[in-house]
Structure formats: C-alpha cells, structure tokens
DSSP file (Angstrom, degrees, kcal/mol; ACC not computed):
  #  RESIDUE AA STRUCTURE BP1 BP2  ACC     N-H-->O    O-->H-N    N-H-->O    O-->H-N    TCO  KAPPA ALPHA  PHI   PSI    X-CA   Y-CA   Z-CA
    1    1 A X              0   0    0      0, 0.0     0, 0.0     0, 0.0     0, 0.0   0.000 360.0 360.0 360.0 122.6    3.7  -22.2   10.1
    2    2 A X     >  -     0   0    0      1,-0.1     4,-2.9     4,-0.1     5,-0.1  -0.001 360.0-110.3 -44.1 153.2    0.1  -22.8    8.3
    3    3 A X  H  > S+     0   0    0      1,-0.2     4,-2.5     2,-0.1    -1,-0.1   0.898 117.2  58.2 -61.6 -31.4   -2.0  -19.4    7.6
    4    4 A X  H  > S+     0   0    0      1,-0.2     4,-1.7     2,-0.2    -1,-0.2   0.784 106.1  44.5 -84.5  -3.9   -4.5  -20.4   10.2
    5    5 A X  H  4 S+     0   0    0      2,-0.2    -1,-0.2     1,-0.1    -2,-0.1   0.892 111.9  54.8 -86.2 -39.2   -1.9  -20.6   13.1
    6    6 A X  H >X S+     0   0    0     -4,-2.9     3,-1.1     1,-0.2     4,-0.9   0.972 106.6  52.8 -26.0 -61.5   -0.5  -17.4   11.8
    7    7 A X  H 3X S+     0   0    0     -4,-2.5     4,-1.7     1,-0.4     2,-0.3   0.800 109.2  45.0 -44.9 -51.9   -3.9  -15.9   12.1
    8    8 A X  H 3< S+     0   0    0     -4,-1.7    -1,-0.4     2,-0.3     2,-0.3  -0.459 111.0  56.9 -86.7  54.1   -4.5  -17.0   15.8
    9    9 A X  H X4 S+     0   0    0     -3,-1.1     3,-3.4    -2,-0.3     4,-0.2   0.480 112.7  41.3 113.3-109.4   -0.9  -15.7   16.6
   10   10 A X  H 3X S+     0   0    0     -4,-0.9     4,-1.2    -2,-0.3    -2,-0.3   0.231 117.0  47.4 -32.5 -38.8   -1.9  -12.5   15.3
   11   11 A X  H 3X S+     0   0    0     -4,-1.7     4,-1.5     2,-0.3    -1,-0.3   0.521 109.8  50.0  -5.2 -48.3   -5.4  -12.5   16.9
   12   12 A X  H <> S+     0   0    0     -3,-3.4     4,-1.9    -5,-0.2    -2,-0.2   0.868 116.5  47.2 -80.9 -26.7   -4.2  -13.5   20.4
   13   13 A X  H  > S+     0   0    0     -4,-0.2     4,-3.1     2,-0.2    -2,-0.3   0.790 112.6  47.2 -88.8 -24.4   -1.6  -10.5   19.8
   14   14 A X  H >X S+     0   0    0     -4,-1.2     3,-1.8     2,-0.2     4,-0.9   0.928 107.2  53.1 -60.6 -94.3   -4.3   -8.4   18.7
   15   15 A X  H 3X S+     0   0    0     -4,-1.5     4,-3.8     1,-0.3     8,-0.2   0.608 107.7  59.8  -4.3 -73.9   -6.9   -9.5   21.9
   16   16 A X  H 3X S+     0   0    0     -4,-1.9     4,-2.2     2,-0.2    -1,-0.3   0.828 109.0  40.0 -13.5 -75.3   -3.6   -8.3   24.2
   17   17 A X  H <X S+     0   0    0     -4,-3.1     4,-2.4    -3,-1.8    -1,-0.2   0.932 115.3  51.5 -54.8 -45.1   -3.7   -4.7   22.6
   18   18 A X  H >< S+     0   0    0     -4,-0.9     3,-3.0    -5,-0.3    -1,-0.2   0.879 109.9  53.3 -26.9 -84.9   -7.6   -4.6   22.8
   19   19 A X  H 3< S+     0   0    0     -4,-3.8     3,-0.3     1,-0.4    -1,-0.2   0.687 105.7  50.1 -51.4 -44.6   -7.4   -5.7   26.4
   20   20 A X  H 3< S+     0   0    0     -4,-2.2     2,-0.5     1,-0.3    -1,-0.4   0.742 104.8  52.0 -91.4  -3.9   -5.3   -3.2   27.3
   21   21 A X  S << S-     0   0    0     -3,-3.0    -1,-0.3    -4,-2.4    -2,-0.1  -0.586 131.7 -87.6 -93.2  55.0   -7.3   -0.1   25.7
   22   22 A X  S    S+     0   0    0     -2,-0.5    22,-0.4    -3,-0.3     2,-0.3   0.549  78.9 149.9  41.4  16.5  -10.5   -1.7   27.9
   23   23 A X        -     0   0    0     -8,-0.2     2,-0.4    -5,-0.2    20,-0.2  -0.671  35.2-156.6 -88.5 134.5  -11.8   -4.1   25.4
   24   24 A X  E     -A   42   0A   0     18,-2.7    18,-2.3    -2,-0.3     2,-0.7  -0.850  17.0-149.5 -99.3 133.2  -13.5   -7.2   27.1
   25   25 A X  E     -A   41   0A   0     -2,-0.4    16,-0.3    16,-0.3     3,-0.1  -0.834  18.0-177.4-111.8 139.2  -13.2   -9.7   24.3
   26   26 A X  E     +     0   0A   0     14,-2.5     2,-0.3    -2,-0.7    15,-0.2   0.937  66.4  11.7 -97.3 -38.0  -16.4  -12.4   24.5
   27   27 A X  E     -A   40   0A   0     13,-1.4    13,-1.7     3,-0.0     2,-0.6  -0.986  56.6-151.6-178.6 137.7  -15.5  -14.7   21.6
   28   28 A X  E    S+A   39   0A   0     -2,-0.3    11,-0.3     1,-0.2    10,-0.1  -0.941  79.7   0.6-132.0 130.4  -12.5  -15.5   19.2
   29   29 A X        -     0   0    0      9,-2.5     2,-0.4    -2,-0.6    -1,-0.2   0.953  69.3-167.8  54.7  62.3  -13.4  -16.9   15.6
   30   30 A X        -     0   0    0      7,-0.5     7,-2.5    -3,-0.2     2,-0.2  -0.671   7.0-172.6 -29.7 115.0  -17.0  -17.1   15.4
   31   31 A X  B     +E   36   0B   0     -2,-0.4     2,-0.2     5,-0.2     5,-0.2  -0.864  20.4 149.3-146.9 146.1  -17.8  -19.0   12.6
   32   32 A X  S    S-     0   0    0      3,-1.0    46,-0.1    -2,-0.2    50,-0.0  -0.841  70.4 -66.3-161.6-162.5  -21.5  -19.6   11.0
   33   33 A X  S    S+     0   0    0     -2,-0.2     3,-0.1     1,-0.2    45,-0.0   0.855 125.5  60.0 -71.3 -19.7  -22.1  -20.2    7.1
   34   34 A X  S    S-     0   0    0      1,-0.2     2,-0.2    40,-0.1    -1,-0.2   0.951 115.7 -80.7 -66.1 -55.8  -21.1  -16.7    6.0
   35   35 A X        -     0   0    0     39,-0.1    -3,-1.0    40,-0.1     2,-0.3  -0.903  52.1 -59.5 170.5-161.6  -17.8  -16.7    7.2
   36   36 A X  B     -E   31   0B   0     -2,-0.2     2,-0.6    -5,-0.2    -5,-0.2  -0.815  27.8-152.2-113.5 143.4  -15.6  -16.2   10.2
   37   37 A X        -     0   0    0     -7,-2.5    -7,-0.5    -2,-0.3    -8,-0.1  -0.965  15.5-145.9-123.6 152.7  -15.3  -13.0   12.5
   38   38 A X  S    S+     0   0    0     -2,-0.6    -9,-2.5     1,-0.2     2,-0.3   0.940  74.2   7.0 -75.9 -34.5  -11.9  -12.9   14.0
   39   39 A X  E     -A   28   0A   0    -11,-0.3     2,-0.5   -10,-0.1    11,-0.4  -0.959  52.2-164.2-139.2 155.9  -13.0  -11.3   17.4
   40   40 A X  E     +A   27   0A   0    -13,-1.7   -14,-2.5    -2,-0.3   -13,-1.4  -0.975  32.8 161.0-141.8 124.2  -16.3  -10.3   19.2
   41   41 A X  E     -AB  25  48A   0      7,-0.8     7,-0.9    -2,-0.5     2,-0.5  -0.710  40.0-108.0-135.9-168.0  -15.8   -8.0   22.2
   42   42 A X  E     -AB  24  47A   0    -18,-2.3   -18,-2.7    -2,-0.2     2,-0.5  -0.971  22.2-179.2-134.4 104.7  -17.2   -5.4   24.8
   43   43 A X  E >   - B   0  46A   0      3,-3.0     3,-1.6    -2,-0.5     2,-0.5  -0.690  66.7 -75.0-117.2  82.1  -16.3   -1.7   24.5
   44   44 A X  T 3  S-     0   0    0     -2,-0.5   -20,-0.1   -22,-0.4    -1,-0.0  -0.727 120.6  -8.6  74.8-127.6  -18.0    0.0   27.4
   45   45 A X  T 3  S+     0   0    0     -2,-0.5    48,-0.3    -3,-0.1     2,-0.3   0.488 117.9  83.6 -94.7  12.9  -21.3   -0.2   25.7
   46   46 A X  E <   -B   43   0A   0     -3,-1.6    -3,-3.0    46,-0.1     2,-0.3  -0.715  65.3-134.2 -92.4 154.5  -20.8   -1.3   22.4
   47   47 A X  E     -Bc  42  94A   0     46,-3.0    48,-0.6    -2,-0.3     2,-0.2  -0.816  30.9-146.2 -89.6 145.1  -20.4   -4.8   21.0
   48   48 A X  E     -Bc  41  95A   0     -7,-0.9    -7,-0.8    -2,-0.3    48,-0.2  -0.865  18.4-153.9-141.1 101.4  -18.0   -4.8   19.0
   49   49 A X  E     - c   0  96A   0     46,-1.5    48,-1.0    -2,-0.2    -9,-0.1   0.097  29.8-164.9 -93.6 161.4  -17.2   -6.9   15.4
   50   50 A X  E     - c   0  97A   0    -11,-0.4    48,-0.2    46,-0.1    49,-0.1   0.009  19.7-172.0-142.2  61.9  -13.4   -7.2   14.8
   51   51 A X  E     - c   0  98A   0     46,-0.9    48,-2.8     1,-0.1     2,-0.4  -0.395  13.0-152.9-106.7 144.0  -11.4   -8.1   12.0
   52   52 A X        -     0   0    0     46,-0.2     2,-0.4    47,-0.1    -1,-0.1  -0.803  13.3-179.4-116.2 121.6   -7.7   -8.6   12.3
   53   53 A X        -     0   0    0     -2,-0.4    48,-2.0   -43,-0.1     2,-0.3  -0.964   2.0-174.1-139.4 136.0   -5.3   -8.0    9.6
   54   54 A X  E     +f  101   0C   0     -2,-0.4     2,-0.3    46,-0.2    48,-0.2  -0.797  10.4 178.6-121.2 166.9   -1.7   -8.4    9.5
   55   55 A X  E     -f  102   0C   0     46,-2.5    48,-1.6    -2,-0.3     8,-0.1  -0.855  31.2-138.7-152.5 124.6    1.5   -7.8    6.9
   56   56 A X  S    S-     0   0    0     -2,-0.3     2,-0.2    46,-0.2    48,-0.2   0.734  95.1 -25.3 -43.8 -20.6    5.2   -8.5    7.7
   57   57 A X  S    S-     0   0    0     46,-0.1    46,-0.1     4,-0.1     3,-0.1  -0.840  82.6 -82.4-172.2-160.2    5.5   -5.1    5.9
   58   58 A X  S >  S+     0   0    0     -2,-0.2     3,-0.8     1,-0.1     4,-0.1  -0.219  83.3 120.7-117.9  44.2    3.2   -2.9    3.0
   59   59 A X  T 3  S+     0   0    0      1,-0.2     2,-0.2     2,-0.1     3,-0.1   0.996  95.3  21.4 -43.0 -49.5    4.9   -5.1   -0.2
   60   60 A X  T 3  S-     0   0    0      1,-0.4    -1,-0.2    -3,-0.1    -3,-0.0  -0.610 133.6 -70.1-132.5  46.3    1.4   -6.0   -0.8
   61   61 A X    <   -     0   0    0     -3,-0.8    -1,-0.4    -2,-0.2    -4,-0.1   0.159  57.0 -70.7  78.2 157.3   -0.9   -3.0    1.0
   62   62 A X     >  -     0   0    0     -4,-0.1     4,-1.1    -3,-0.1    -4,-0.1  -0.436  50.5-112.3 -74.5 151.9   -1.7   -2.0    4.2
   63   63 A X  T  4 S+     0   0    0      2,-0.2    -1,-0.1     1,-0.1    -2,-0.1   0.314 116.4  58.2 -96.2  28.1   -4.1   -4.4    6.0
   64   64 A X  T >4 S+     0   0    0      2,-0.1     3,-3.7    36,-0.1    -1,-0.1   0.580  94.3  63.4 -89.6 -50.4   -6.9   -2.1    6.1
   65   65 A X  T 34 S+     0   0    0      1,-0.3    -2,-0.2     0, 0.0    -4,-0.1   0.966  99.5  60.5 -31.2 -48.4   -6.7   -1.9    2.3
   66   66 A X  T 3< S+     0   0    0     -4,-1.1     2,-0.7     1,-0.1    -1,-0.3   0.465  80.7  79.5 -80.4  27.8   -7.6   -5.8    2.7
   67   67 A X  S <  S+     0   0    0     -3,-3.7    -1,-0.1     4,-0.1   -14,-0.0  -0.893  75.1 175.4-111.9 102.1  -10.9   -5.2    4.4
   68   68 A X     >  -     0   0    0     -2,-0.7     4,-0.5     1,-0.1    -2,-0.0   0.258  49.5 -88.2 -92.7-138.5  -12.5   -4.4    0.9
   69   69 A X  H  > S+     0   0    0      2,-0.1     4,-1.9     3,-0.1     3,-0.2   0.809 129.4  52.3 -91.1 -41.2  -16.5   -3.7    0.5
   70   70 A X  H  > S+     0   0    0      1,-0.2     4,-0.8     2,-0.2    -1,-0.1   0.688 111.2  45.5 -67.2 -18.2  -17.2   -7.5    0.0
   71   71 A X  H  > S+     0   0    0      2,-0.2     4,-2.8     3,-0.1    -1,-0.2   0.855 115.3  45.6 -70.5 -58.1  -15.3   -8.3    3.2
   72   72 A X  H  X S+     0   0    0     -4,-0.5     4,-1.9    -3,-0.2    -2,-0.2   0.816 106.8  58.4 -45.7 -54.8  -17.1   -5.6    4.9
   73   73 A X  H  X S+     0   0    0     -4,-1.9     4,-1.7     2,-0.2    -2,-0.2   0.777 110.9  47.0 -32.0 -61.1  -20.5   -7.0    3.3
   74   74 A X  H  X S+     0   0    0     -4,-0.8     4,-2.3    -5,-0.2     5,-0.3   1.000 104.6  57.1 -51.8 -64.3  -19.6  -10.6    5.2
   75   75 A X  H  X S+     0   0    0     -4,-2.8     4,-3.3     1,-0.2     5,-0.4   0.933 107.3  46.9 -37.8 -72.0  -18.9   -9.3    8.3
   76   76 A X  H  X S+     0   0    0     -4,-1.9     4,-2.8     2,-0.2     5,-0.3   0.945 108.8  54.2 -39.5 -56.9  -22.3   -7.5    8.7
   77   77 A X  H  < S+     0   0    0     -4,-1.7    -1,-0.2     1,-0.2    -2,-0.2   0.941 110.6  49.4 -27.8 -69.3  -24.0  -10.4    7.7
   78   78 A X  H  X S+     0   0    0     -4,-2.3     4,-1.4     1,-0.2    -2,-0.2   0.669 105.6  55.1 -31.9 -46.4  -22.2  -12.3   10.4
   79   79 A X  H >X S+     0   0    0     -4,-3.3     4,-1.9    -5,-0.3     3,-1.5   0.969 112.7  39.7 -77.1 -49.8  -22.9  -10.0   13.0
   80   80 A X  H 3X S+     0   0    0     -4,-2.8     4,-0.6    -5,-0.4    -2,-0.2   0.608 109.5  54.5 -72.8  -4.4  -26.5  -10.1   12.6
   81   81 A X  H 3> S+     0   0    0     -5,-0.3     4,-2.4    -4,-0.2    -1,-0.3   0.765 112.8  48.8 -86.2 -32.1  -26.4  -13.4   12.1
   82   82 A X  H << S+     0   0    0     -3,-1.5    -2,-0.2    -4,-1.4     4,-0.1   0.968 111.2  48.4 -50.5 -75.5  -24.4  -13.0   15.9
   83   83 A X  H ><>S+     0   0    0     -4,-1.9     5,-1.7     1,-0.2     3,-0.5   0.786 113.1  46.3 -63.2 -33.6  -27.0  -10.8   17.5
   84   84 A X  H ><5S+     0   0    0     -4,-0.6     3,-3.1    -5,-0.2    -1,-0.2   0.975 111.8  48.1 -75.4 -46.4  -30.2  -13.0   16.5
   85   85 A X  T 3<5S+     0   0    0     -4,-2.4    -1,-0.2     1,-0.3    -2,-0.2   0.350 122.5  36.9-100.2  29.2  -28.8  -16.5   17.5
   86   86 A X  T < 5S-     0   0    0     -3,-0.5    -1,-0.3    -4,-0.1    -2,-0.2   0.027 119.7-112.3-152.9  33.2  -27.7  -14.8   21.0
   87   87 A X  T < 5 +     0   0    0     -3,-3.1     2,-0.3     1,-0.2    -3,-0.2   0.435  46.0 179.8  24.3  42.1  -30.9  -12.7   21.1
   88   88 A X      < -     0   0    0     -5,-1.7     2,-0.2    -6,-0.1    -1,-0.2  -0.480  30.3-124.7 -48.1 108.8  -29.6   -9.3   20.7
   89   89 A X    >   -     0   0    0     -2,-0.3     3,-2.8     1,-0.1    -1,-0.1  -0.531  28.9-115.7 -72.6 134.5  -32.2   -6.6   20.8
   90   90 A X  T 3  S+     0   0    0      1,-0.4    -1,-0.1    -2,-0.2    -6,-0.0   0.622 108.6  62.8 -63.3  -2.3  -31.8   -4.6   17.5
   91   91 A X  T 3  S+     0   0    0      2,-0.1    -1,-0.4     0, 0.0    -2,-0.0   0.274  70.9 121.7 -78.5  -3.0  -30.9   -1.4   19.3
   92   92 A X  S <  S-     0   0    0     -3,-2.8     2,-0.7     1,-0.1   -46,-0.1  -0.157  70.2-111.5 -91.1 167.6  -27.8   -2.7   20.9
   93   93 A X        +     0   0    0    -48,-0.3   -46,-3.0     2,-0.0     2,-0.3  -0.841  45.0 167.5-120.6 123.0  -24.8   -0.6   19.9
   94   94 A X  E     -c   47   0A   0     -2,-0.7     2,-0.3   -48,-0.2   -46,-0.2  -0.772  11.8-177.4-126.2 173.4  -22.3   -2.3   17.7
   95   95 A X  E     -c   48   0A   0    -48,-0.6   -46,-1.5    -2,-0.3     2,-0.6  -0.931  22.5-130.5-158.1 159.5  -19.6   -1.2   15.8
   96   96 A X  E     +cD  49 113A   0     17,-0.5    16,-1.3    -2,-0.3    17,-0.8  -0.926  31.3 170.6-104.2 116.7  -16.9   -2.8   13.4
   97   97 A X  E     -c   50   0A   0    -48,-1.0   -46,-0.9    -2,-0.6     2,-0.5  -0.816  16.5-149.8-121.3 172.1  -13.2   -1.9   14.1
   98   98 A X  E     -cD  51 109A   0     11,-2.4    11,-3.0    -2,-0.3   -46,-0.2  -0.982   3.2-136.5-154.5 142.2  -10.4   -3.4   12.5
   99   99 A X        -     0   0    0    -48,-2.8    10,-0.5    -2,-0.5     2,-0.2   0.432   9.1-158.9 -63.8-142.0   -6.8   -4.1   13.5
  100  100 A X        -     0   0    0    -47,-0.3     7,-1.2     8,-0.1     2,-0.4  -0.218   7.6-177.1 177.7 126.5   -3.7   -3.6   11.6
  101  101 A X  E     +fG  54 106C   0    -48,-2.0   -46,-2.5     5,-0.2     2,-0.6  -0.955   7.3 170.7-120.2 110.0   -0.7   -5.4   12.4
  102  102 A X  E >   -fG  55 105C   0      3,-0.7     3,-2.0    -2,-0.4   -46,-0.2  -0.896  61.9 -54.0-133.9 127.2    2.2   -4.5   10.3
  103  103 A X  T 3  S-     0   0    0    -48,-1.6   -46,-0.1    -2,-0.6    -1,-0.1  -0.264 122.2 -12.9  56.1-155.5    5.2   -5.9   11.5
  104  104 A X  T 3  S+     0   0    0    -48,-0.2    -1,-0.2    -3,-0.1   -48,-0.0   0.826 122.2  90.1 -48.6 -32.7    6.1   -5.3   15.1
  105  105 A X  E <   -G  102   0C   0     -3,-2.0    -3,-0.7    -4,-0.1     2,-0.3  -0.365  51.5-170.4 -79.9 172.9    3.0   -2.2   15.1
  106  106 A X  E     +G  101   0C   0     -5,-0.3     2,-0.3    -7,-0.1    -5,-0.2  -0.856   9.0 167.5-169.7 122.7   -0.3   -2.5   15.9
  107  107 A X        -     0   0    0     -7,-1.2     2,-0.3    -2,-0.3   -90,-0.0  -0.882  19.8-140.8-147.6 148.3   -3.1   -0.1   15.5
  108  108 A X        -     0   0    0     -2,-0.3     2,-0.7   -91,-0.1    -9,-0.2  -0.998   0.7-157.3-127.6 145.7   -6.8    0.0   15.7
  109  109 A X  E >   -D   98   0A   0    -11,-3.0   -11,-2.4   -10,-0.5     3,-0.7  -0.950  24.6-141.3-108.3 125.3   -9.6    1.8   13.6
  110  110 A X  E 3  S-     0   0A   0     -2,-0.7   -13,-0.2     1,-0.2    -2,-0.0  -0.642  84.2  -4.8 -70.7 138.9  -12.9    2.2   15.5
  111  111 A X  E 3  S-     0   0A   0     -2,-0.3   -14,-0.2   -62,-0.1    -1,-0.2   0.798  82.5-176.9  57.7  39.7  -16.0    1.8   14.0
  112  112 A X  E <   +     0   0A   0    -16,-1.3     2,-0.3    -3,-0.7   -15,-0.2   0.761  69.7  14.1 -52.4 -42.0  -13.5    1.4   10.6
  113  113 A X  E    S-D   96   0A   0    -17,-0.8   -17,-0.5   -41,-0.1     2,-0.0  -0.922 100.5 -74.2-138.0 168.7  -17.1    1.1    8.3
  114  114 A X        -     0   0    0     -2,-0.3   -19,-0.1     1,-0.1    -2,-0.0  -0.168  51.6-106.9 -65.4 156.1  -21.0    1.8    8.8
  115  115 A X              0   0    0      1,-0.1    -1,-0.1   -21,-0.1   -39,-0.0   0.209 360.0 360.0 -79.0-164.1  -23.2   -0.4   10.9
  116  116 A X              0   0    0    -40,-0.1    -1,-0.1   -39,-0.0    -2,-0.0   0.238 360.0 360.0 -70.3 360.0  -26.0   -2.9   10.0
C-alpha cells in the first residue's frame, strides 16, 4: 500500500474517533499551494485545523514529535489561506489539534499549538 492510501486509511480512522467525541468534520485534504491539511472540522464553536499522524509503533518518535515548528508554520498559513477563500470573519474561533495514531491507539491533542 502507497503512503497516500495509508494516509486516507488513517484519516478516515481518525474522522471515526473525531465523530464520536462530537466533531462535525467539513472537509478532508484540503489542499492549496502551501500544502495539505488532513482534516477541517466543527467543534461546537470552533473550526478546527487537523493534522493526523500515525506510527506502527515509536521506532522512529511519537507522531506528535512529527508536527515540528515548520509543519506547524504550514498549517497556519493554510488555514488562513482556508478562512479567506471561504470568507471567514477573522474572529472566528479556530484551533489546531492533532491526532496520533500509534498502532491500534488513537488519541487527540486539542488546540496542540497557538493560533494564527
């Protein structure tokens, strides 16, 4: 299996957990010149950035580790590139969380780095 069908594997299994901690998910891979965001969702009232990271195990880090500053740094871009071309008032309440899949577990951090 290619990395990007891994990815949406992990991503559709991701959504799942979302969904069932009350996340409405709006959009999956959003893509613009910066880069990709893996998920875009609804949590209560935030919108909500998402990046999904998995590891069969920690050989090679946790998969938070792999959401560095430059990673972090995209994502933001992305999102504000998100909220202008779907005319998102700059007050709207976002946050960035990020998944962790390792192995069979699943976790989420809210609001895992600082906003825009």
């Amino acid at each position: 299996m290619n990395k990007r069908r891994i990815g949406e594997k992990y991503e559709q299994i991701a959504a799942t957990f979302l969904e069932k901690k009350g996340y409405v998910i709006l959009e999956f891979n959003f893509r613009c010149r910066f880069g990709e965001i893996d998920i875009i969702a609804k949590d209560r009232c935030d919108l909500v950035f998402i990046e999904v990271k998995y590891r069969s195990n920690l050989n090679y880090g946790s998969p938070y580790e792999a959401v560095d500053y430059k990673k972090q740094h995209t994502i933001k871009k992305m999102a504000k590139y998100y909220m202008s071309e779907h005319n998102l008032k700059e007050n709207t309440y976002i946050r960035f969380d990020v998944v962790g899949i390792i192995g069979e577990n699943i976790s989420v951090i809210k609001n895992a780095f600082g906003g825009i």
